[in-house]
Each structure stands twice: as C-alpha cells, then as structure tokens.
N, C-alpha and C positions, 0 to 999 in steps of 0.2 A: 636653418633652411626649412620653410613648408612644406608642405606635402605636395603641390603642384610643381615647384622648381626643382624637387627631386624627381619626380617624372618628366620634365622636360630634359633636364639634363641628364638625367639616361637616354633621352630620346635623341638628342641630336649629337651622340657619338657615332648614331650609324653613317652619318653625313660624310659624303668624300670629294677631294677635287672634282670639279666638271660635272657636280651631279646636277637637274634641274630636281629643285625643290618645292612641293607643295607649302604654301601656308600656311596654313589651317587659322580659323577664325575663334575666340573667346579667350578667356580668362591663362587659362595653362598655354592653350598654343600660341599668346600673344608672348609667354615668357622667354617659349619655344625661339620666338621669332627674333627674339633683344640678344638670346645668347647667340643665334645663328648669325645676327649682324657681328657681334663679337669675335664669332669666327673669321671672317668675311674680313673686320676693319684691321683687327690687332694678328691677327695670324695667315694674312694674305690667303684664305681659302675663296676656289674661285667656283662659285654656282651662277646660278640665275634660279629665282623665286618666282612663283605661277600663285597667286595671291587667292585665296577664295570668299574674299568679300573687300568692301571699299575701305574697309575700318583694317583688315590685315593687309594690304597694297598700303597703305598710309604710315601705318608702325614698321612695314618691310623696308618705306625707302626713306623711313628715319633712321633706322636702323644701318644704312648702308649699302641696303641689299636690292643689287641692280635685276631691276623685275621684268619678266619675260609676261607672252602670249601664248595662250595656250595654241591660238592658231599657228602660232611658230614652232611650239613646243608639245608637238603633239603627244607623248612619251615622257612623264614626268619619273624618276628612278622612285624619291620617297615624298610622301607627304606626313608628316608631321599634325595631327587635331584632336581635336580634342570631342568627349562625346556626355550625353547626357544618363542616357543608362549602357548596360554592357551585360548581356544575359551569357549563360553557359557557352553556345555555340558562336560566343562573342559578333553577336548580332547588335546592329548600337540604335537605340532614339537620339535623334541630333535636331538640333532648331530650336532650342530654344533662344540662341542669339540673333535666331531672326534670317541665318545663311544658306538654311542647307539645301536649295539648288546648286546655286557655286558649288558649294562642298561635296556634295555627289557627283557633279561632272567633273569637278578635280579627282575627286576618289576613284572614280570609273575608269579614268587615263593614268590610272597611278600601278607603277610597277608592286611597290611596296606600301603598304598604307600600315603607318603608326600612330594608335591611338592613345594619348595621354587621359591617366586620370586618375584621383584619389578612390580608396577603398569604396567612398560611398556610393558610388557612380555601379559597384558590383550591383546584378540585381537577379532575380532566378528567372523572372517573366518581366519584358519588355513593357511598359506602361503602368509598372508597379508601383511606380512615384514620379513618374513625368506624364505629361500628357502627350499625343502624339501633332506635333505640327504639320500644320497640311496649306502648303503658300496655295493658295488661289486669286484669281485675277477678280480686279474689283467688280466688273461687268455684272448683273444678275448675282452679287455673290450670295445672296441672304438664297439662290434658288442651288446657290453649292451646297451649302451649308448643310439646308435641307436632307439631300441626297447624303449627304456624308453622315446624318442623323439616324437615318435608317441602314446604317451599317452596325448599329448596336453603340455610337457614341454620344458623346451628348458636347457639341461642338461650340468655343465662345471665340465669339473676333477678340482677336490680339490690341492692347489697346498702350499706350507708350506718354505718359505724361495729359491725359485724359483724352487722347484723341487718337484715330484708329494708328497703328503702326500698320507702316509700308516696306518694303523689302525694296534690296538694293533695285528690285527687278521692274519696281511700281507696282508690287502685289500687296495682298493682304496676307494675314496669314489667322485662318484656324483652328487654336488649341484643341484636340480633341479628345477628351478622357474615357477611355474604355473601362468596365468594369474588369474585364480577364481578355489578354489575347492569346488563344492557344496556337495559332496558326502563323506568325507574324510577315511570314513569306505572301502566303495568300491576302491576307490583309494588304499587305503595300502594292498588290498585282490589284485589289477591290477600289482602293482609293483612288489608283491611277487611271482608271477607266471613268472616272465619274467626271463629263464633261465641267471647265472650269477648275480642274485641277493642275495644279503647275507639277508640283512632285509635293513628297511626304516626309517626315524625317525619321524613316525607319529604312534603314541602311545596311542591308539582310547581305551578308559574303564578299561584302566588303573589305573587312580591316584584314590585316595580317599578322599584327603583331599588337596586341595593348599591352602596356608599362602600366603596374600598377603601383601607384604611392603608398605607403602606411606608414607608420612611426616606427617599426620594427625594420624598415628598406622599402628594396620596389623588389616587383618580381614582373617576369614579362608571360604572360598568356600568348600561344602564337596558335595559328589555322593550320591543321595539318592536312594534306593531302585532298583540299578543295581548290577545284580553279576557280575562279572569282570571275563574274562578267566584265569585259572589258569593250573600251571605246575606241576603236580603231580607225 
C-alpha cells in the first residue's frame, strides 16, 4: 500500500450513514473517492457527494456515488482533499490541479475538513516548494498579473500541453512564487483585493484534521480550539 492510499484510508473511516460528503479533487483524494464508492456499492452506505471539480463529479459517479448540489446541500458533514503544502498552524497551498475555487467553497460549507497527504507535502512556511496559484479571469489578465507582481511575486500563466490552461471556471490561473511568506493570512486578504482575481490557493483555518502518510504509519494533525470561517 503507498503512502497516499494509507492516508486515504485512514481518512474515509470518519464517513457515516447520511453524511453529505465533500470530494476533494487530485491524486490522494481521487483514491479517497474509489474507496468511498466502495463503501457506497459493496457495503450499502448511504451519502450523497458535493464534488469539488468536473474531474472528481466524474470519478464520484463512476464510482457509484449519487452526487448532490451544494445549492441543496448547504451543510456538507466532511470533505475529504487533498493539499499541496501543510505548514505548522496547518494552513494549506492548494491548486496546483487547477481546482481550488470549487475547493474553497466546498471547504468553507464544510463541517469537518480532512486533509490527506504524504510526509512531503509537511512544510515550515507556505510557498517553500509550491508556488501559490492565483485563478484570475482571462479579461486584461497580463494587467493582473502585473498587480500581483508587485506583491513581492514573480507570477507565470499556467500553461497545459503548450497552450494556456483553463479552469473548470473559464479562468486562468497564475503560478505565483514568492521568495518568503511570513504573513500568509494577510497575503491571501492582499491577492484577494487585486481586481481580476477569482481566489488563491492559500487556504488559511480551513482544515481540521490532516492524516499524514509515512512509511512508519499515518498520524493525524488536528486545529485545536480555532473556529474556522464558514458559508452560511
């Protein structure tokens, strides 16, 4: 067993009857998503799945797994994803598969947020080996860009088989690599201000629980005693 499929399957024992489920988008929470159909076909467990990109709605209802709205399903119990870094105060960078609008508004209406991921994904400071993704709309984007330049990054369009990558949304998205973020809170409040921006993949008191993989087990990291903003 990898080291993602042991984090998955730690992660979807928190699952119970009638819960709605987030489904988190990439590599670990697609595995997430095969076992939860697993649950779902061979053990008659009964959810409904709130998908957070076209590519996990797609693996959700191969899988078995009869998928909801979030318009319906306003209150989702856990979401299940996956993340790209994971700092101390388990604050996450996400997007690099290109999702994390969906992902943030699933996260934001989620009771529980569980994040999967291998040892390597530990990091001390956010942006220490990912860049930070920043979807912006195609309109004027080279005049986003710009502005996002002068936050201290040095910002490159996302580019997918030699031509721009698009997001589920009809966005772009640009990589942005900082040298140091010390602030990360403030930063994703700076990004979000800068006309032409959709959102960011920095995902500040979000999660609540990450499962981490290693070859020795998992262990789980949880948020103590922070309330977390929510979508009501």
């Amino acid at each position: 067993m990898n080291l993602k499929e042991k984090a998955a399957r730690e992660a979807v024992k928190y699952i119970e009857d009638d819960m709605v489920v987030g489904l988190g988008s990439g590599s670990t929470a697609t595995i997430a998503i095969r076992l939860i159909g697993e649950m779902v076909q061979q053990a008659g467990m009964k959810i409904v799945g709130i998908p957070t990109s076209k590519e996990s709605e797609s693996i959700g209802r191969s899988a078995g797994i009869p998928i909801g709205e979030l318009k319906a399903h306003t209150s989702i119990d856990i979401t299940i994803d996956g993340a790209d870094e994971v700092d101390p105060d388990l604050n996450l960078t996400k997007g690099l598969g290109g999702a994390l609008v969906r992902e943030k508004i699933v996260a934001a209406s989620t009771n529980v947020e569980i994040i999967v991921v291998d040892e390597s994904k530990i990091v001390e400071r956010l942006g220490q080996k990912s860049p930070i993704p920043v979807e912006i709309i195609k309109f004027s984007h080279e005049a986003t860009m710009h502005k996002l330049e002068k936050l201290g990054c040095t910002p490159q369009l996302r580019l997918k088989d030699g031509d721009r990558f698009v997001t589920d949304n009809g966005n772009y998205i640009a990589d942005c690599r900082f040298v140091i973020i010390d602030d990360p809170k403030k930063l994703d409040m700076d990004i979000n201000l800068i006309p032409g921006v959709v959102d960011n993949g920095l995902f500040i008191g979000l999660a609540d629980k990450v499962i981490v993989a290693s070859k020795s087990g998992t262990r789980i990291l949880e948020r103590q005693g922070i309330m977390k903003p929510r979508i009501t």
